[in-house]
C-alpha positions in Angstrom: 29.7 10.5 -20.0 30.1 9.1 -16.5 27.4 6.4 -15.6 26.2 6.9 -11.9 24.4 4.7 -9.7 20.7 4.5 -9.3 20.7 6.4 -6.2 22.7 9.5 -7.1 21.3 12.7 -5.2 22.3 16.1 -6.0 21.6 18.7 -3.5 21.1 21.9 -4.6 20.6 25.3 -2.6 17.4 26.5 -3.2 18.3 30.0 -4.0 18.0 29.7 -8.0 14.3 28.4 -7.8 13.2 31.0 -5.0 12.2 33.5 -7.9 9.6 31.1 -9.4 8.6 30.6 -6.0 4.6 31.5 -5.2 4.8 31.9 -9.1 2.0 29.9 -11.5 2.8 26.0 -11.8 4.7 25.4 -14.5 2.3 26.4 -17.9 3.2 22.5 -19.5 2.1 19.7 -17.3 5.1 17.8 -15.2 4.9 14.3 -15.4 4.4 13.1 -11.3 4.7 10.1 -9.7 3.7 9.0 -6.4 6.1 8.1 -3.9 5.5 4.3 -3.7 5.7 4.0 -7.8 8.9 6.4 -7.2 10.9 3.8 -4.8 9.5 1.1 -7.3 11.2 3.1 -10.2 14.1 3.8 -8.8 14.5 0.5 -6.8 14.4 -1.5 -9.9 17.7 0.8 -11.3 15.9 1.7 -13.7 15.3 5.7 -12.5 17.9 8.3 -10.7 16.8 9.9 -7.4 17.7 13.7 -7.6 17.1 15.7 -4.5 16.6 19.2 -5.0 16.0 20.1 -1.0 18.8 22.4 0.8 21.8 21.3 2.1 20.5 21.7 5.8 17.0 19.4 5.1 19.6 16.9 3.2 21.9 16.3 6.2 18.7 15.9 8.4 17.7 12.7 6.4 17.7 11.7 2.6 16.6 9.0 1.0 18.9 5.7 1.3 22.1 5.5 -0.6 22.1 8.8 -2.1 24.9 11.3 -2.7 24.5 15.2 -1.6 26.7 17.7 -3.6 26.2 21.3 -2.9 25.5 23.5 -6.3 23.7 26.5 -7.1 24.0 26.2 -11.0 21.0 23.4 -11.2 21.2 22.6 -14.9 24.6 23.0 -15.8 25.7 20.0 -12.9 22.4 18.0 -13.6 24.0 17.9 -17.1 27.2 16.7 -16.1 25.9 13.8 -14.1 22.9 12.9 -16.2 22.0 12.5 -19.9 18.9 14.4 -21.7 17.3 10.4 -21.8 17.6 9.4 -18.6 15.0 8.6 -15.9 15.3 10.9 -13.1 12.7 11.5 -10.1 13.0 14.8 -9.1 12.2 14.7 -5.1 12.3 17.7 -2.5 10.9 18.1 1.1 6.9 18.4 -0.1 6.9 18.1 -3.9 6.6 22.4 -4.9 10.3 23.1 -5.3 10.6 19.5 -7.0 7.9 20.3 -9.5 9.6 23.4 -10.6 13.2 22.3 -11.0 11.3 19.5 -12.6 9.8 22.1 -15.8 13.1 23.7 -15.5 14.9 20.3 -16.4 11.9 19.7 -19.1 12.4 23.0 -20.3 16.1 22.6 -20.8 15.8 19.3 -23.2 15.7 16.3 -20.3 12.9 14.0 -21.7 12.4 11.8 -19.2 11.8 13.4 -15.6 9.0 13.2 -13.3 8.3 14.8 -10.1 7.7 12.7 -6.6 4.6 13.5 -5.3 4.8 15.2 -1.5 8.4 14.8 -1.8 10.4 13.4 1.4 7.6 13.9 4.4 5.6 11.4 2.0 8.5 9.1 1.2 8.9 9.1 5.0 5.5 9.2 6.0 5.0 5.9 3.5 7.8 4.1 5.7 10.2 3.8 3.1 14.2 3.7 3.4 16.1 7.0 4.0 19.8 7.6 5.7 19.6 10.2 8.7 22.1 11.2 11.3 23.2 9.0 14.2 22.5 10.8 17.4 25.4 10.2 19.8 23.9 8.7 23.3 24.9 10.5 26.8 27.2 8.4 29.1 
């Protein structure tokens, strides 16, 4: 299997977690984290970043360092960049979509994910480092 850096971000298009959507939590517990001990985690290289946001909030800003691949079969390409006992924080814009595709993930044999509490506005709102767009300036 193909190591990747700490700060590898998939971004996937929400359409295959819309169904569960307004649905009950998830019926067994997701491990969460907040979104200081997250940037802890995954400063130390320790933990993956995956970003499960859409591809338009990821070219708006992402967390720093991270890589944003387009997919709409979630599982199948987590699998091909992660294995079943790696660390992974599972992040999206408040921490819902994120704690979903975070069961999904338990529920297909990872063992070690967690979801980031309130998701990117909180990362952002803590003052921590993301990537966003330059703006070009007028002349």
């Amino acid at each position: 299997m193909v190591r990747l850096p700490a700060m590898f971000v998939i971004c996937i298009l929400a359409v295959p977690l819309l169904p569960a959507l307004g649905s009950e939590p998830p019926s067994t517990p997701v491990p969460t984290v907040g979104v200081t001990a997250a940037s802890h985690l995954v400063g130390s290289g320790g933990h993956s970043y995956l970003d499960v946001r859409t591809e338009e909030e990821f070219k708006k800003g992402h967390v720093e360092n991270s890589l944003n691949e387009k997919n709409t079969k979630f599982i199948e390409q987590v699998a091909l960049h992660y294995d079943k006992e790696d660390n992974i924080i599972v992040g999206c814009l408040s921490g819902v979509r994120s704690e979903l595709a975070s069961a999904d993930l338990i529920a297909a044999g990872f063992k070690n994910v967690k979801n980031m509490e309130g998701g990117y506005m909180a990362w952002v709102e803590n003052g921590l480092a993301v990537n966003k767009p330059l703006v070009q300036e007028e002349l």
